[in-house]
MDTraj code that builds the backbone (N, CA, C; nanometers):
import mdtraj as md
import numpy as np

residues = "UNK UNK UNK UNK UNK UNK UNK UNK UNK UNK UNK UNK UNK UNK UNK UNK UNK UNK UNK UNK UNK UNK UNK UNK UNK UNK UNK UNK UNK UNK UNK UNK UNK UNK UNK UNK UNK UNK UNK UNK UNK UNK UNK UNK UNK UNK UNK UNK UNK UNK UNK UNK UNK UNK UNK UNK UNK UNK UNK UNK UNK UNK UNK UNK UNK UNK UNK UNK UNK UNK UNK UNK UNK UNK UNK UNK UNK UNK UNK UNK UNK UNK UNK UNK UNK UNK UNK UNK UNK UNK UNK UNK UNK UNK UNK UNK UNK UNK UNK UNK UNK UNK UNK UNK UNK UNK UNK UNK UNK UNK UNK UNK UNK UNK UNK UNK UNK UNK".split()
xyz = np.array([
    [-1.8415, 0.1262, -1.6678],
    [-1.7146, 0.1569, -1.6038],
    [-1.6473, 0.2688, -1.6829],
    [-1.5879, 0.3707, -1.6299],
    [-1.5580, 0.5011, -1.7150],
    [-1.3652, 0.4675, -1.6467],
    [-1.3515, 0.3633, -1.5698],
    [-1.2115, 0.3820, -1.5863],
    [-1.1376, 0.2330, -1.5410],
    [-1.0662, 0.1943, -1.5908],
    [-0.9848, 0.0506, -1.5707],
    [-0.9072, -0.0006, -1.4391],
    [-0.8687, 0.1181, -1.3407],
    [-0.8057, 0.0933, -1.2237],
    [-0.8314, 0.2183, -1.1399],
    [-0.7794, 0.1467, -1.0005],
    [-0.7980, 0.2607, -0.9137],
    [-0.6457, 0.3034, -0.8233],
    [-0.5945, 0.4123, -0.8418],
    [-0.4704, 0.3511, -0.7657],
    [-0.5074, 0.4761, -0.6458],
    [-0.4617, 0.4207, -0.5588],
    [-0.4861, 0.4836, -0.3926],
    [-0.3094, 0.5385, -0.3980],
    [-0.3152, 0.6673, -0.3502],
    [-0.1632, 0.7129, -0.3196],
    [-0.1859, 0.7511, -0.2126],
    [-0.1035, 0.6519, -0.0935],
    [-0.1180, 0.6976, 0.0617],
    [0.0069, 0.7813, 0.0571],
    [-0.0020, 0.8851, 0.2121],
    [0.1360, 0.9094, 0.2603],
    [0.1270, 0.8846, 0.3948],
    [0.2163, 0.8572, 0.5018],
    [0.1862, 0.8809, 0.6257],
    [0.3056, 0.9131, 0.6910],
    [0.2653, 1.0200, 0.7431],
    [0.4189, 1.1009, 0.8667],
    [0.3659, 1.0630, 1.0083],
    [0.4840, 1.0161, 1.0344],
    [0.5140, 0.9931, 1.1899],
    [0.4984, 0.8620, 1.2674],
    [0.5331, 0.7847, 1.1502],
    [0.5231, 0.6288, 1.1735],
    [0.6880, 0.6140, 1.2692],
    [0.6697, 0.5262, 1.3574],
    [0.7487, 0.4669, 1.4548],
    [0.8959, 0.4628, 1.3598],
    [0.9895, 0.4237, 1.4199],
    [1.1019, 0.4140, 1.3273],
    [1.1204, 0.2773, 1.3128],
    [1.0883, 0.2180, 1.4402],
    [1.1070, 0.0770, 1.4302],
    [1.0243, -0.0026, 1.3450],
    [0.9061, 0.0396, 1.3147],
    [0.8308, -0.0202, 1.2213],
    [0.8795, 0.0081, 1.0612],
    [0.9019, 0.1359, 1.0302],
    [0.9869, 0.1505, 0.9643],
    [1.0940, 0.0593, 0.8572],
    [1.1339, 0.0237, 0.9646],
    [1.2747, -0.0923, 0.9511],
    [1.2599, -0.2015, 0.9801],
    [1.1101, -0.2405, 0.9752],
    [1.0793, -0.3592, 1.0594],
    [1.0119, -0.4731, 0.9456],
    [1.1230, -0.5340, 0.8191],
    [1.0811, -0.6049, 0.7036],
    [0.9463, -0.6332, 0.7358],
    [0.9522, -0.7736, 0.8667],
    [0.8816, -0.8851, 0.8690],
    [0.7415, -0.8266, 0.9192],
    [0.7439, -0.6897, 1.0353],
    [0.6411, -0.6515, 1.0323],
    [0.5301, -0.5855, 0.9460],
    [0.5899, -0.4801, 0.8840],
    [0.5469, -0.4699, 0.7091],
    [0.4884, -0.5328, 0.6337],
    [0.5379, -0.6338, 0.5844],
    [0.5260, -0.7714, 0.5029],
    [0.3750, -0.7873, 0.5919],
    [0.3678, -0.8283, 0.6719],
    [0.2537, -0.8406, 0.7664],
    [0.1198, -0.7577, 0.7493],
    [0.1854, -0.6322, 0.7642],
    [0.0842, -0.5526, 0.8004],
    [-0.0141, -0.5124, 0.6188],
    [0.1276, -0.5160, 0.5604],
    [0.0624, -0.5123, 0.3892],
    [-0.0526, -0.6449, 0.3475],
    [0.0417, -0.7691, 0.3844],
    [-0.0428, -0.8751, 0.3274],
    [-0.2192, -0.8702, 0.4299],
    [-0.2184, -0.8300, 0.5348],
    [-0.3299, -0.8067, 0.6089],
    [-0.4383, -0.7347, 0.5227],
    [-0.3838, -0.5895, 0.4959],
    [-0.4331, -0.5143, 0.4133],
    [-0.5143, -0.5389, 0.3022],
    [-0.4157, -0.6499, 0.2440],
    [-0.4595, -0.6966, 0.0795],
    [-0.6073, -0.7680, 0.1244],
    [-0.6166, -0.8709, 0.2509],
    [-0.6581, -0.9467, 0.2511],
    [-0.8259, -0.8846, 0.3011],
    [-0.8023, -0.7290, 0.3835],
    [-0.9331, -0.6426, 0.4109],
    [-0.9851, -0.6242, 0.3011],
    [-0.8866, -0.5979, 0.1780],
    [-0.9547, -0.5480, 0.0488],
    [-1.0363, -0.6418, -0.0214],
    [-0.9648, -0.7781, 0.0155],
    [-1.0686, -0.8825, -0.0528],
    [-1.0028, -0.8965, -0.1981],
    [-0.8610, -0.9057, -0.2156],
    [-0.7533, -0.8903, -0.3132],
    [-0.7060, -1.0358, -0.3031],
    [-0.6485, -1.0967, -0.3913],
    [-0.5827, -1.2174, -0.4297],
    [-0.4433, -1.2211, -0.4308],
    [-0.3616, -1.2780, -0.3511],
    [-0.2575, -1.2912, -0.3541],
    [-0.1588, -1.3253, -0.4539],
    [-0.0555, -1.3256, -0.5649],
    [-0.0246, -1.3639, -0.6185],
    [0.1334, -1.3595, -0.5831],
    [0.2048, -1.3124, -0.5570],
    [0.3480, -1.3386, -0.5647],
    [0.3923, -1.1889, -0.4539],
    [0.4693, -1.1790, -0.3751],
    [0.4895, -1.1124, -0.2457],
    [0.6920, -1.0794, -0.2832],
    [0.7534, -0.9720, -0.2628],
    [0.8727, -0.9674, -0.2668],
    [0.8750, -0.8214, -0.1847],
    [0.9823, -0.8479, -0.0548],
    [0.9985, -0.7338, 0.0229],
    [1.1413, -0.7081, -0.0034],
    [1.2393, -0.6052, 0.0290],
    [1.3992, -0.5752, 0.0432],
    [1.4030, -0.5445, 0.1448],
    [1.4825, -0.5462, 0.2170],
    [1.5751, -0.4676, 0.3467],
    [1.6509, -0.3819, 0.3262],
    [1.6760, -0.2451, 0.2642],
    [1.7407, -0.1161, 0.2598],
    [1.9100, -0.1579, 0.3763],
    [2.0473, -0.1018, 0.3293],
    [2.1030, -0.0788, 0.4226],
    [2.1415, 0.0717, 0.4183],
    [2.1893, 0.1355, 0.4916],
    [2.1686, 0.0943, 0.6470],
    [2.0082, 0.0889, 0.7290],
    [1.8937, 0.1241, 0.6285],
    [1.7910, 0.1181, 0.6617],
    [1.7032, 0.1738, 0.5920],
    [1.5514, 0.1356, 0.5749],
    [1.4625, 0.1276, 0.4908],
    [1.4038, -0.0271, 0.4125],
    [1.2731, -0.0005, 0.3652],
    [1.2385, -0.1449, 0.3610],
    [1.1291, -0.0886, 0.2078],
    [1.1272, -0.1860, 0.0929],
    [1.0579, -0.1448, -0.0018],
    [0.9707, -0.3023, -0.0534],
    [0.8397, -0.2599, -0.0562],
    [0.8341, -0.4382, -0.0724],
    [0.6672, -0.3878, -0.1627],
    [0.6878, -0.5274, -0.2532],
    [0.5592, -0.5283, -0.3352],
    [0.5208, -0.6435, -0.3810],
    [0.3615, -0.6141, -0.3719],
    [0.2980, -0.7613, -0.3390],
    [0.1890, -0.7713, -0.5055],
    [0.1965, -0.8443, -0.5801],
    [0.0940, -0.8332, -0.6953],
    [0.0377, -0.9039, -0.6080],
    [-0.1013, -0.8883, -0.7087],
    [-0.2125, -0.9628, -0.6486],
    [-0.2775, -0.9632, -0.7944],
    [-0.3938, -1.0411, -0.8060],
    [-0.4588, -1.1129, -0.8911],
    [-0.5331, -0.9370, -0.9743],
    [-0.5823, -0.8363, -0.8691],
    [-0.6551, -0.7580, -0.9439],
    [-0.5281, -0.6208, -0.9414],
    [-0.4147, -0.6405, -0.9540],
    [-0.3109, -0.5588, -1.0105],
    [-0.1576, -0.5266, -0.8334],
    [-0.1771, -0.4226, -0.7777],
    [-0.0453, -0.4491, -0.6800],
    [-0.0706, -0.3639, -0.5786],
    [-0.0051, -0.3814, -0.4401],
    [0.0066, -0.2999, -0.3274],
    [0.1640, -0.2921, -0.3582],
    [0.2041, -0.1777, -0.3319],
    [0.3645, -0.1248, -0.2953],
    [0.3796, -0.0425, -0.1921],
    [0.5298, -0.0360, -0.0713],
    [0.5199, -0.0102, 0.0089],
    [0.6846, 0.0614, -0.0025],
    [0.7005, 0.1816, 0.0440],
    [0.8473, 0.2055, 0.0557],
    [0.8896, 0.2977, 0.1818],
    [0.9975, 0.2892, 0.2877],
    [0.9356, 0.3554, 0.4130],
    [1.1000, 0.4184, 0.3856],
    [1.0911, 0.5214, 0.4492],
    [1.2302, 0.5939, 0.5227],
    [1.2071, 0.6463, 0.6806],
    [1.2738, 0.5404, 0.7244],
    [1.2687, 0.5236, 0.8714],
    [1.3432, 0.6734, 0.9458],
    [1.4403, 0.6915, 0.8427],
    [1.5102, 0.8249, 0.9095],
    [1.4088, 0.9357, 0.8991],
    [1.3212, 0.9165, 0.8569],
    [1.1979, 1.0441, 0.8278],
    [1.0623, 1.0102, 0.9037],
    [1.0695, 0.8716, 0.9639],
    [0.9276, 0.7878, 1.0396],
    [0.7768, 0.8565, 0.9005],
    [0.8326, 0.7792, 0.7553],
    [0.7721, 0.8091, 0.6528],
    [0.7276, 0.7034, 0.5786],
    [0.6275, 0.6637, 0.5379],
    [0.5908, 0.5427, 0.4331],
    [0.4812, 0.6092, 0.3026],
    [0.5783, 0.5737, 0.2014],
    [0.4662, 0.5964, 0.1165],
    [0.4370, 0.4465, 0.0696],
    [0.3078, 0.4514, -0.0193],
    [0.1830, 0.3004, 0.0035],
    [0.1543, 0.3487, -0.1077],
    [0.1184, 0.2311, -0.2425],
    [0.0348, 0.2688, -0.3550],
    [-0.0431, 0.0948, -0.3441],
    [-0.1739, 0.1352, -0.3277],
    [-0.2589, 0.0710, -0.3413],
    [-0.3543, 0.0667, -0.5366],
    [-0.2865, -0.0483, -0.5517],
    [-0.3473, -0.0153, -0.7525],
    [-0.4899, -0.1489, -0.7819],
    [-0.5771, -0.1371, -0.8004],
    [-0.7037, -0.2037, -0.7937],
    [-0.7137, -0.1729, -0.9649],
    [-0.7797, -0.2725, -0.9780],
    [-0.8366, -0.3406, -1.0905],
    [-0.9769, -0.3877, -1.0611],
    [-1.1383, -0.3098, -1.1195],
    [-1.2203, -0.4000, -1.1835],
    [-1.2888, -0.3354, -0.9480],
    [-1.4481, -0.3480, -0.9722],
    [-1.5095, -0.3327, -0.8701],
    [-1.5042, -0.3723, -0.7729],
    [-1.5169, -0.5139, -0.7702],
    [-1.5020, -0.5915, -0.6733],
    [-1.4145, -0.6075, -0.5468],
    [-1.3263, -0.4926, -0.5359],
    [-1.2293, -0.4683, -0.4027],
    [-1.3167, -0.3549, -0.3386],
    [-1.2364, -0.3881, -0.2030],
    [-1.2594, -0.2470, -0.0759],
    [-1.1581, -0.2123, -0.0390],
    [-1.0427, -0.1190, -0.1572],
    [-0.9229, -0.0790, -0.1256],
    [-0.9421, 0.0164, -0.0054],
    [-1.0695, 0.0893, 0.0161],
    [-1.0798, 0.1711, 0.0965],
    [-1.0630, 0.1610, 0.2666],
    [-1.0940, -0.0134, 0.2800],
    [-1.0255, -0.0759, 0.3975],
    [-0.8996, -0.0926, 0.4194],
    [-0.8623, -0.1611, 0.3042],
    [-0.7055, -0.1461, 0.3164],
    [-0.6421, -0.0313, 0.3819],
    [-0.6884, 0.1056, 0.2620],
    [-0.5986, 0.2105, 0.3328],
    [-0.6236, 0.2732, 0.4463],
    [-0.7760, 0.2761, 0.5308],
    [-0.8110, 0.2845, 0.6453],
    [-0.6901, 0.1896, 0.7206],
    [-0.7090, 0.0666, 0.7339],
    [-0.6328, -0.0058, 0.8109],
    [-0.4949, 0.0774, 0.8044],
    [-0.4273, 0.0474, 0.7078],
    [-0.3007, 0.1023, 0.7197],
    [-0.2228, 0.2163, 0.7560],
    [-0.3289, 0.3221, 0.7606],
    [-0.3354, 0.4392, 0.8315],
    [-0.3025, 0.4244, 0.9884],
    [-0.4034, 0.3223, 1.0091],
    [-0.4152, 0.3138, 1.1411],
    [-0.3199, 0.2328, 1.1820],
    [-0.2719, 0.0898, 1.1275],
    [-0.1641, 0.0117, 1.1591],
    [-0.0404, 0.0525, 1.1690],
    [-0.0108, 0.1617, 1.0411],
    [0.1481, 0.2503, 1.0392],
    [0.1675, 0.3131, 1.2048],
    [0.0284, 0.3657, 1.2519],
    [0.1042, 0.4542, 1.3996],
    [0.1044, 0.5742, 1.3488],
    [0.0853, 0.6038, 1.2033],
    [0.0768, 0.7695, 1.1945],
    [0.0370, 0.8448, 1.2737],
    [0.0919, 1.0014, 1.2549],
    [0.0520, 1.0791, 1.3066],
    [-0.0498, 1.1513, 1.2547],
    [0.0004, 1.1200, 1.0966],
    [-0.0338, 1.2269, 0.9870],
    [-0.0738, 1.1428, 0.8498],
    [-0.1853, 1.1994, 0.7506],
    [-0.1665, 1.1166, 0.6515],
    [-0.2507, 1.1514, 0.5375],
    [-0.1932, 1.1417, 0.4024],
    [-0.2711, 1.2129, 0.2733],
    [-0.3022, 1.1071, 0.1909],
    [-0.3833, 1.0703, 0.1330],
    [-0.4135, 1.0195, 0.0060],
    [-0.4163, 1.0784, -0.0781],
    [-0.4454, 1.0047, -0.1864],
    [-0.5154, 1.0955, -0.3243],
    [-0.5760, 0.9714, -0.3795],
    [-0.6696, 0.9974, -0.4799],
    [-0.7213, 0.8603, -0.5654],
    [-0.6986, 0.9308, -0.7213],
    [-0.6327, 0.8512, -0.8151],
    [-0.6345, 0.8449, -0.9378],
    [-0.6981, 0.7901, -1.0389],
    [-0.7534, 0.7797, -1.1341],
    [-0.8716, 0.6945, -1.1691],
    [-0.7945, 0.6499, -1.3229],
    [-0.7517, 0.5464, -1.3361],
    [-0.6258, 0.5172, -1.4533],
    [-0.6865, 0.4863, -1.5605],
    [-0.6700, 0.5036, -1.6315],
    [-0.7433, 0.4557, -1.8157],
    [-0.8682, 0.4943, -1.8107],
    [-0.8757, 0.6526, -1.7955],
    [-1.0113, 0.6653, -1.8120],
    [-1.0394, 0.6956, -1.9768],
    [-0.9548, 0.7230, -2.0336],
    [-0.9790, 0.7951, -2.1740],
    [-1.0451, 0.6266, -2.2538],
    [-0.9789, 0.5317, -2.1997],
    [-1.0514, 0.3860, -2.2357],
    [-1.2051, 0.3361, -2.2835],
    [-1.2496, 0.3255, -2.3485],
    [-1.3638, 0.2925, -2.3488],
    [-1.4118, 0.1933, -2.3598],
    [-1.4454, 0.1411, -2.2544],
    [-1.4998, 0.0141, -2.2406],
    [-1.6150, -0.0484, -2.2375],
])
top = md.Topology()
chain = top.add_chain()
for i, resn in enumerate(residues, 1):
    res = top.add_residue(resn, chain, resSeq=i)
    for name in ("N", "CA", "C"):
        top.add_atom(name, md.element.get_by_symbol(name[0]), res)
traj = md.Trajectory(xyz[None], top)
């Protein structure tokens, strides 16, 4: 292993507004996600933004999904952070691509503690 984590940096433009602002659907559509990746649930906490926006983050056993949207922009950014082989974050962020309603959408992959030697 030449590096300790993987963190996925989604973006996606042109997500609905209502989804956006839509806690309970979110919450949903994230914990789905975790569950394509084959990720462990550990403790889940979403907010409700006023007058709008929704920021919510879910640890999980092999490190965290985070989610933060600005509905006035139909914008979500997504950090998908993996720990250790055994995930398919790459479903996750497929799905979520596709679940947001984007129009539009960038990743990047970061490869964290590589200077580590393990």
């Amino acid at each position: 292993m030449s590096h300790l984590g993987t963190h996925y940096i989604l973006e996606l433009y042109g997500c609905t507004t209502a989804l956006c602002d839509d806690i309970a659907a979110l919450e949903k559509m994230m914990l789905h996600a975790i569950e394509l990746a084959g990720a462990t649930v550990i403790n889940v906490f979403f907010h409700q933004f006023s007058p709008y926006g929704v920021s919510g983050t879910i640890v999980i056993a092999e490190s965290h999904f985070n989610i933060h949207t600005w509905p006035e922009h139909n914008f979500m950014a997504i950090d998908l952070f993996t720990c250790g082989n055994d995930l398919t974050p790459e479903a996750a962020r497929d799905y979520l691509i596709q679940a947001s309603g984007a129009t539009r959408s960038s990743y990047e992959i970061v490869l964290r503690g590589t200077e580590h030697k393990v």
